[in-house]
BAMARTOR-973383 format. One line per field, with one value per residue: x, y, z of N, C-alpha, C, O in turn. Coordinates in steps of 0.001 Angstrom, whole numbers, padded with zeros to 6 digits. Each point is the difference from the previous one (the first is absolute). Example, Ala and Ser with C-alpha at 12.3 -4.5 7.8 and 13.67 -1.06 7.14 Angstrom:
<sites>
nu = c(013190|-001386)
nv = c(-005690|001069)
nw = c(007800|-001385)
cau = c(-000890|000820)
cav = c(001190|001190)
caw = c(000000|000060)
cu = c(000900|-000770)
cv = c(001200|001090)
cw = c(000000|000730)
ou = c(001036|000509)
ov = c(-000019|001108)
ow = c(000665|000169)
</sites>
This chain:
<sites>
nu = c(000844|-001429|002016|-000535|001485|002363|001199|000168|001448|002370|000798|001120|001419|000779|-002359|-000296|002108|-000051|-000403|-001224|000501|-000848|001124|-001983|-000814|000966|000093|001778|002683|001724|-000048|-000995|001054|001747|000696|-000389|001695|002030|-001825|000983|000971|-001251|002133|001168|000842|-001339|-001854|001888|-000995|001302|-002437|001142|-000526|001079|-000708|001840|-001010|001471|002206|001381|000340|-001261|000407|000446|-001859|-000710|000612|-001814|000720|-001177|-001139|-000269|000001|001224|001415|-001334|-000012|-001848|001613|-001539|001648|-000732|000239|002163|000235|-001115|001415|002067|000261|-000322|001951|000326|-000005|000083|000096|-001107|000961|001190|000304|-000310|001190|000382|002121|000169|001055|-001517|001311|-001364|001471|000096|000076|000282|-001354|-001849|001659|-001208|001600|001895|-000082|-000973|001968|001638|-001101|000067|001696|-000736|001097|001144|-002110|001561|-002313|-000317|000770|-000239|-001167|002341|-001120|001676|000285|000616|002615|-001011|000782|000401|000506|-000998|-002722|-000654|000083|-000785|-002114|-000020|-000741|-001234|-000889|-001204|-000848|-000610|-000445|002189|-001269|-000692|000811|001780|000226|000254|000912|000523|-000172|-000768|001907|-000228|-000029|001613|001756|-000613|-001993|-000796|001824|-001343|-001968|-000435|-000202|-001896|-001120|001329|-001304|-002203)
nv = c(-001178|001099|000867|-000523|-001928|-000418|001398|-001883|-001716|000240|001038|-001802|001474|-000708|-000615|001088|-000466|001591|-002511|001277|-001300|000732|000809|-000953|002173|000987|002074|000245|-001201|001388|000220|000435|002319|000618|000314|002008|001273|-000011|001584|000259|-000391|002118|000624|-000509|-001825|-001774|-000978|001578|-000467|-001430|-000077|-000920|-002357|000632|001501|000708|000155|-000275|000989|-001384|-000332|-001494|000883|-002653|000283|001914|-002063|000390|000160|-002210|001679|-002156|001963|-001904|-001021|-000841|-001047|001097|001690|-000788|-001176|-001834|000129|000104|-002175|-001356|000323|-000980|-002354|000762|-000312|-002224|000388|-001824|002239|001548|-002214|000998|-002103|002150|-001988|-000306|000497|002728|-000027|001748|-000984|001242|-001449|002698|-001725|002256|-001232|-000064|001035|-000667|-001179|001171|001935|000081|-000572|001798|001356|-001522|-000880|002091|-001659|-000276|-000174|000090|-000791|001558|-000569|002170|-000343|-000451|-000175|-001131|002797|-002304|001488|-000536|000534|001463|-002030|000120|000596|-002323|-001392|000407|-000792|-002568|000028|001796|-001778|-000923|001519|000413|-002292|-001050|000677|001881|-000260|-001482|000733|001413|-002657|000813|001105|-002261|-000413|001484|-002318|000424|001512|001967|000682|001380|002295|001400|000569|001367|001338|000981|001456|001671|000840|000474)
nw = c(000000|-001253|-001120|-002367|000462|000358|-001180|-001483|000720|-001042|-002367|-000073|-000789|001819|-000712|002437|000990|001799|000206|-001469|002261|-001834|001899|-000239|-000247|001235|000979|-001309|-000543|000701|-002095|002282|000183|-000213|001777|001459|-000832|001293|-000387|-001225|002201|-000540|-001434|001885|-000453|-000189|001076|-000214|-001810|-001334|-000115|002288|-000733|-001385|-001417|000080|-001939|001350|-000946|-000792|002223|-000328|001647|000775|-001074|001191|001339|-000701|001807|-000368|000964|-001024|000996|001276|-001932|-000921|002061|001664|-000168|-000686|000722|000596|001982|001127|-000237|001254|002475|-000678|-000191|001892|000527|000349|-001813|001955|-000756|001690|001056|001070|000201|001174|000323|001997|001179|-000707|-001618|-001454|-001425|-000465|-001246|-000908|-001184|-000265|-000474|000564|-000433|-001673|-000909|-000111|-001710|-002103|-001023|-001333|-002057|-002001|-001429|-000559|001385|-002429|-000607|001602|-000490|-001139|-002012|001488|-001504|-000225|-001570|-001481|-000210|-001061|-000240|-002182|002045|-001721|-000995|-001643|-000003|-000104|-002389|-002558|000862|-000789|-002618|-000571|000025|-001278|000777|-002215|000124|-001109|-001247|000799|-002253|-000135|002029|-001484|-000438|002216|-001832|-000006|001662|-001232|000613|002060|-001227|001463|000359|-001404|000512|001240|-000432|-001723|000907|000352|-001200|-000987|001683|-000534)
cau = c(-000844|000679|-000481|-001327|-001249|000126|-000588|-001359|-000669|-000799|-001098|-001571|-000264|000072|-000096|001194|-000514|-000251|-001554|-000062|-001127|000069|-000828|-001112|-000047|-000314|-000674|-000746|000371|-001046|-001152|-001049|-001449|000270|-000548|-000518|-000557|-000316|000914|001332|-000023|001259|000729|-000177|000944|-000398|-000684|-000529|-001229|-000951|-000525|-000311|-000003|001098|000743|000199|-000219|-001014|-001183|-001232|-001339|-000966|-000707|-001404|-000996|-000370|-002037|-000952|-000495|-000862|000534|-001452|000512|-000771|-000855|-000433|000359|-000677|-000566|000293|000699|-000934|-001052|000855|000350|-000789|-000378|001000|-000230|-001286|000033|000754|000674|001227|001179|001160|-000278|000529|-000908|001498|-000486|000530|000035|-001002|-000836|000535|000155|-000138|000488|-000643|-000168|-001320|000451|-000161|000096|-001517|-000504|000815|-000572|-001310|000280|000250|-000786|-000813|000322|000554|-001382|-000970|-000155|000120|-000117|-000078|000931|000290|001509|000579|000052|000432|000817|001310|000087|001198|001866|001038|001330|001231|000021|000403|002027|000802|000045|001155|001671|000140|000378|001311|000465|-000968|-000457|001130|000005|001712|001180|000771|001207|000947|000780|001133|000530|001541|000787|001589|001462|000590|000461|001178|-000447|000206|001015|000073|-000785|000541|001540|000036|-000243|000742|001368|-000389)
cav = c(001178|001349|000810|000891|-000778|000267|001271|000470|-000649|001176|001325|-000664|000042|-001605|-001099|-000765|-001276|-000989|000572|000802|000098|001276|-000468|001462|-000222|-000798|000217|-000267|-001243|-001280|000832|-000718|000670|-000567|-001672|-000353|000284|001705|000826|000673|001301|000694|-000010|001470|001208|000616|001069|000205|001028|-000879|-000891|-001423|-000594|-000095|000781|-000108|001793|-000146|001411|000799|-000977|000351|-000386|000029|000606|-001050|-000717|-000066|-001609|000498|-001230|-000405|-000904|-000076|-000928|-000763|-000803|-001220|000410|-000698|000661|000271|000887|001140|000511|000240|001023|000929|000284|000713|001037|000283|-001729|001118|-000630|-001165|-000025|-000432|-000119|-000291|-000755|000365|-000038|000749|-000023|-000114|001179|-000125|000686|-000612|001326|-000245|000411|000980|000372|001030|-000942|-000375|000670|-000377|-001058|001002|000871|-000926|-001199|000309|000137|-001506|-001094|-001459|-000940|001276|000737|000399|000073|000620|000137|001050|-000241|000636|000175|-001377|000490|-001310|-000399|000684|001373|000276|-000226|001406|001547|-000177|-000210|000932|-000461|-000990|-000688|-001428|-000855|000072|001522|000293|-000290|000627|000570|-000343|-000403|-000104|-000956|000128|001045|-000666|000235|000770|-000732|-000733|-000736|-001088|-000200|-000622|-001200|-000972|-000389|-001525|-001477|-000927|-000293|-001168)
caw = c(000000|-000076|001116|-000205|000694|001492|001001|-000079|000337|001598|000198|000032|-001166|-000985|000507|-000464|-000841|000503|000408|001276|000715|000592|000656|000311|000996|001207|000382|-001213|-000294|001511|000453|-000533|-001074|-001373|-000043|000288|-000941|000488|-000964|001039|000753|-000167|000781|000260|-000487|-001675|-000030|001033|000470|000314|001407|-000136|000902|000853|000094|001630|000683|001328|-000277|-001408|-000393|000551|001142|-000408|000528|001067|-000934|001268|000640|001324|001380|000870|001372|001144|-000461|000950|-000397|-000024|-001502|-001339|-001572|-000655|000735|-000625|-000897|-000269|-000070|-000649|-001273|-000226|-000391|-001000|-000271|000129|-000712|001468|000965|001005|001337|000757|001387|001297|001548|000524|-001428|-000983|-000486|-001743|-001039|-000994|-001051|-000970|-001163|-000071|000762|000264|000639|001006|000907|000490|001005|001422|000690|-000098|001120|001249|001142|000081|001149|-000291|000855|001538|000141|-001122|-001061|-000173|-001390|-000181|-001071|000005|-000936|000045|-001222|-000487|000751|-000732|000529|001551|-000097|000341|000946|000725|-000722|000280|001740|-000402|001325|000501|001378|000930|000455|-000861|000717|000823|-000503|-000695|000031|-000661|-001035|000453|-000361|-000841|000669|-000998|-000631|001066|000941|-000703|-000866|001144|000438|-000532|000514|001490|-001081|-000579|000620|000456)
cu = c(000892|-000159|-000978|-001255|-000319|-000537|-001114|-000690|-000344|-000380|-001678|-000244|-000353|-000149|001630|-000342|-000135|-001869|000285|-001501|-000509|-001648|-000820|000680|000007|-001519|-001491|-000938|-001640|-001211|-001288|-001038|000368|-000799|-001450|-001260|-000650|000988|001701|-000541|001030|000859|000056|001257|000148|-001118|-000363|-000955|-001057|000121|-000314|-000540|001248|000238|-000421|-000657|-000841|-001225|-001226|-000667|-001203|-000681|-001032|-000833|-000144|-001428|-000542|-000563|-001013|000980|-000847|000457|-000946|-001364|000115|000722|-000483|-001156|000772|000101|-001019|-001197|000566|-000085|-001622|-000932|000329|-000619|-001710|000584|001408|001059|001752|001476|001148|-000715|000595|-000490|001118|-000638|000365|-001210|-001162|-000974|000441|000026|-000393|000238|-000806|000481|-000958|000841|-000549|000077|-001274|-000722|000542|-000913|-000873|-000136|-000124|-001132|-000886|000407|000971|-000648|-000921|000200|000375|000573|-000066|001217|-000029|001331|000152|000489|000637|000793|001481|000383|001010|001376|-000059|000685|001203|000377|000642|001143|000167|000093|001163|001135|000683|001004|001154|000744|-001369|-000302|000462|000638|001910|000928|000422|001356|000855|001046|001525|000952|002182|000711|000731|001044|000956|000733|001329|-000452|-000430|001236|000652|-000571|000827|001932|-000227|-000718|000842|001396|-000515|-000073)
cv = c(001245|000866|001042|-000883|000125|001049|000166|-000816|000609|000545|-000537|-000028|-001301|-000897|-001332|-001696|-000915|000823|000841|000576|001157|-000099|001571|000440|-000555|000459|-000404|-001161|-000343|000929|-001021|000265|-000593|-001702|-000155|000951|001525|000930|000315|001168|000843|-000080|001453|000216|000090|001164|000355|000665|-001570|-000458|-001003|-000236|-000444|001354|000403|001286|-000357|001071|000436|-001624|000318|-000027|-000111|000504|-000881|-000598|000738|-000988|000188|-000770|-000080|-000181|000275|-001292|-001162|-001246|-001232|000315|-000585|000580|000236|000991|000777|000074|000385|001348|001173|-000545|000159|001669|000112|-001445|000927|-001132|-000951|000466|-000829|-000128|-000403|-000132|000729|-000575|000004|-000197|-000495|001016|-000089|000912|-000130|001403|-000088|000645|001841|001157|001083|-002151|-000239|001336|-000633|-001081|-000076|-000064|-001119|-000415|000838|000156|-001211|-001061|-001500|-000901|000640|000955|000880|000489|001177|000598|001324|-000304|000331|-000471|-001369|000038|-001841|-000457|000592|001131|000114|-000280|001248|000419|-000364|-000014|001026|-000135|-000732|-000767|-000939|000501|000505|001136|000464|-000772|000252|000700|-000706|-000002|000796|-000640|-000010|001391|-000938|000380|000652|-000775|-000240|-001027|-001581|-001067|-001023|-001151|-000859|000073|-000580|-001086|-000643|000137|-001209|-001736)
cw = c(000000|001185|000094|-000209|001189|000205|-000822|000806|002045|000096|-000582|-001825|-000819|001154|000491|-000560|001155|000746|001805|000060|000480|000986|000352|001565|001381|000139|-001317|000332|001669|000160|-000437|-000627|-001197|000079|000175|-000825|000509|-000217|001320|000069|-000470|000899|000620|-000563|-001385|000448|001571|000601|000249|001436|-000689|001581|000653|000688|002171|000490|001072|000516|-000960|-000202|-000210|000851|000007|001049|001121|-000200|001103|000303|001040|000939|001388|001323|000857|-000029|001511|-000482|-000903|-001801|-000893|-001331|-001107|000227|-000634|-001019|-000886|-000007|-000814|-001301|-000034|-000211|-001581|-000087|-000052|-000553|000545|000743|001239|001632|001011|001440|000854|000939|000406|-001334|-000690|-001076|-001419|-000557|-001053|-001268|-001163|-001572|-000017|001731|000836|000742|001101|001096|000278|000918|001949|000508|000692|001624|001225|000881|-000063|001301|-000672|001396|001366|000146|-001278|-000732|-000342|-001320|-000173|-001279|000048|-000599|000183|-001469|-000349|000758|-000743|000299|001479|000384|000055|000384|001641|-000050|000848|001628|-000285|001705|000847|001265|000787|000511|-000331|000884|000947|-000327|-001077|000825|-000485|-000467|001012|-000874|-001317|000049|-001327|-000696|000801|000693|-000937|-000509|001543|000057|-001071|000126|001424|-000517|-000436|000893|001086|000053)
ou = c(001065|-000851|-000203|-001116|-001133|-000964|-000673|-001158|-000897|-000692|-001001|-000872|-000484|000909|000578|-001012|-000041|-000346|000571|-000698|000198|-001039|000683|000612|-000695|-000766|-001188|-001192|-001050|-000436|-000077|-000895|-000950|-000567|-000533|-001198|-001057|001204|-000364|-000616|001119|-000385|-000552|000166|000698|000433|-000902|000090|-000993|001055|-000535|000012|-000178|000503|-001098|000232|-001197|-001133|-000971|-000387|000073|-000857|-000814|000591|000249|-000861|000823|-000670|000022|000782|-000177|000249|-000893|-000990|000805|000321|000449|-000980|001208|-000694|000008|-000600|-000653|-000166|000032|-000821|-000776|-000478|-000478|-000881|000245|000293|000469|000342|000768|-000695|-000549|-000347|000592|-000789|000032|-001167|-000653|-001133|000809|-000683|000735|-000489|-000488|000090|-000512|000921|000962|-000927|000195|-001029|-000682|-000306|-000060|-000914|-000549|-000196|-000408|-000554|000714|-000894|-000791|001004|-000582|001062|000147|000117|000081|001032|-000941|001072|-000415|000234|000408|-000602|000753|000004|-000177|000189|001020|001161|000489|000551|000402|000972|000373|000850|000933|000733|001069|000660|-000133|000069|-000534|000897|000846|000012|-000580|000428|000245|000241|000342|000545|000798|-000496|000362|000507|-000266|-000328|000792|000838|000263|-000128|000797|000787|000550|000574|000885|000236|-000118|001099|000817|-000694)
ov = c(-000038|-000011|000667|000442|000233|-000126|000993|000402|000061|000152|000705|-000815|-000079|-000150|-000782|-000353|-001197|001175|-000316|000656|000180|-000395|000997|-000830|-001000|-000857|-000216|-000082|-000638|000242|-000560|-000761|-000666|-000590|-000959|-000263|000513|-000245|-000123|000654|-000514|-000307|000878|001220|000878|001098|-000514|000498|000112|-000150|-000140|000862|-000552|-000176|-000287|000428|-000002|-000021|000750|-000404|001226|-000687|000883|000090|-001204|000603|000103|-000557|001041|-000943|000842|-001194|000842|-000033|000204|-000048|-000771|-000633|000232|000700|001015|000312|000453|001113|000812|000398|000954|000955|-000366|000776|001046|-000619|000899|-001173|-000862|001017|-001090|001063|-001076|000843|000923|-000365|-000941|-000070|-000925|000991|-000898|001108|-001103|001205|-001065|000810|000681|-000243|000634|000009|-000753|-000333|-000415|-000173|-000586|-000561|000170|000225|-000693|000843|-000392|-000246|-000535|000021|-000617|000660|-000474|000332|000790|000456|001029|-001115|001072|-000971|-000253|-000215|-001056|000715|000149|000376|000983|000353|000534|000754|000848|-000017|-000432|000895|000215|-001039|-000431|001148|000685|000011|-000762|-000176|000863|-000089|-001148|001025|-000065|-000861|000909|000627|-001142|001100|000065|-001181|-000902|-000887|-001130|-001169|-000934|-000907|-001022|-000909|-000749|-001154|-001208|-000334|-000659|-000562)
ow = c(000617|000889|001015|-000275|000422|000755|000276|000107|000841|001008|-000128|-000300|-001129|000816|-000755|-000605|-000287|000121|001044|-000773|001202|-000529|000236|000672|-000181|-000441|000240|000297|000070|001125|-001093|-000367|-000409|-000919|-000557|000103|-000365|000064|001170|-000842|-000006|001129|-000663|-000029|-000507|-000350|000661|001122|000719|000617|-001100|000879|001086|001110|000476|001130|-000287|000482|000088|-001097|000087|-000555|-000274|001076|-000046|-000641|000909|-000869|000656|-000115|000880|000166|-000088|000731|000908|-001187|-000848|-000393|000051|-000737|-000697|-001029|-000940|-000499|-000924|-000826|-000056|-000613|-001074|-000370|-000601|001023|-000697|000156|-000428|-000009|-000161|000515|-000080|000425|-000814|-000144|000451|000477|000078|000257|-000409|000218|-000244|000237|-000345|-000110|-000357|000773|001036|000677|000694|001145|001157|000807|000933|001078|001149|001075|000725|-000081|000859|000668|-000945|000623|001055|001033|-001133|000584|-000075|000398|000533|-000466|000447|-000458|000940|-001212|000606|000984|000673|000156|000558|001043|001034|000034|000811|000890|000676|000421|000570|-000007|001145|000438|000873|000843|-000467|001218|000660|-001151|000372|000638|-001180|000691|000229|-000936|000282|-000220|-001200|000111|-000270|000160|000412|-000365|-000090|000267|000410|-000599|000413|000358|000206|-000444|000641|000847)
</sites>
């Protein structure tokens, strides 16, 4: 071979003569939208004005709205889930609903798809009599569980409340005191 085969064959001009594998990308090559038949997400540093779902702004999420929920307390024990729940869908068929035991009662959770059903609810069943005890009915507001991570990220020292003092770190010894340890090292 010449020597103007040779440097055409490094500067790429002429296919050389042995097969070379030229392989896509890494990030290309293992991406599973291509397989599974969904378009790729832009990258942010070909266009950086695009949002993705990856992108970390903790700030500019959206926050979702808090639901208004009824919340039934002061229920009796001896009332049945069903009584409950019966009394609430004569006024509206509620989207959740939850029935929590204690000690002293019990408590029902309920939400309605429309929030003018959760008042009327109030007005209906606060002061109702069940089984000789009257109840208690009121409205409040129920956050997401996500809404309620963020609003703790913010603490970052958990449970456990802050640390304690940071540890001083030993002194480092000098390069005399070192030139010492190792001359009674090896005069040892």
């Amino acid at each position: 071979m010449s020597v103007d085969d040779e440097l055409d064959s490094i500067i790429g001009e002429q296919k050389p003569s042995r097969g070379v594998t030229k392989y896509r990308r890494r990030d290309l090559r293992n991406g599973l939208a291509s397989r599974i038949g969904v378009r790729d997400t832009p990258r942010r540093d070909l266009d950086p004005g695009s949002k993705s779902w990856y992108d970390d702004d903790r700030g500019e999420q959206p926050q979702e709205a808090p639901k208004q929920r009824l919340r039934i307390l002061n229920i009796p024990l001896d009332a049945s889930d069903f009584t409950i729940e019966d009394m609430v869908k004569e006024i509206a068929e509620p989207v959740y609903s939850n029935i929590y035991d204690h000690e002293s009662g019990r408590t029902a959770v309920f939400e309605f798809e429309a929030p003018e059903k959760t008042d009327e609810a109030v007005r209906v069943l606060n002061g109702k009599e069940i089984n000789g005890v009257n109840v208690v009915a009121e409205i409040f507001e129920s956050r997401s569980r996500q809404s309620r991570r963020s609003q703790k990220k913010g603490n970052r020292g958990g449970r456990r409340g802050p640390r304690g003092p940071k540890r001083e770190k030993p002194a480092q010894p000098t390069a005399d005191q070192l030139d010492q340890e190792l001359e009674h090292y090896m005069n040892s």
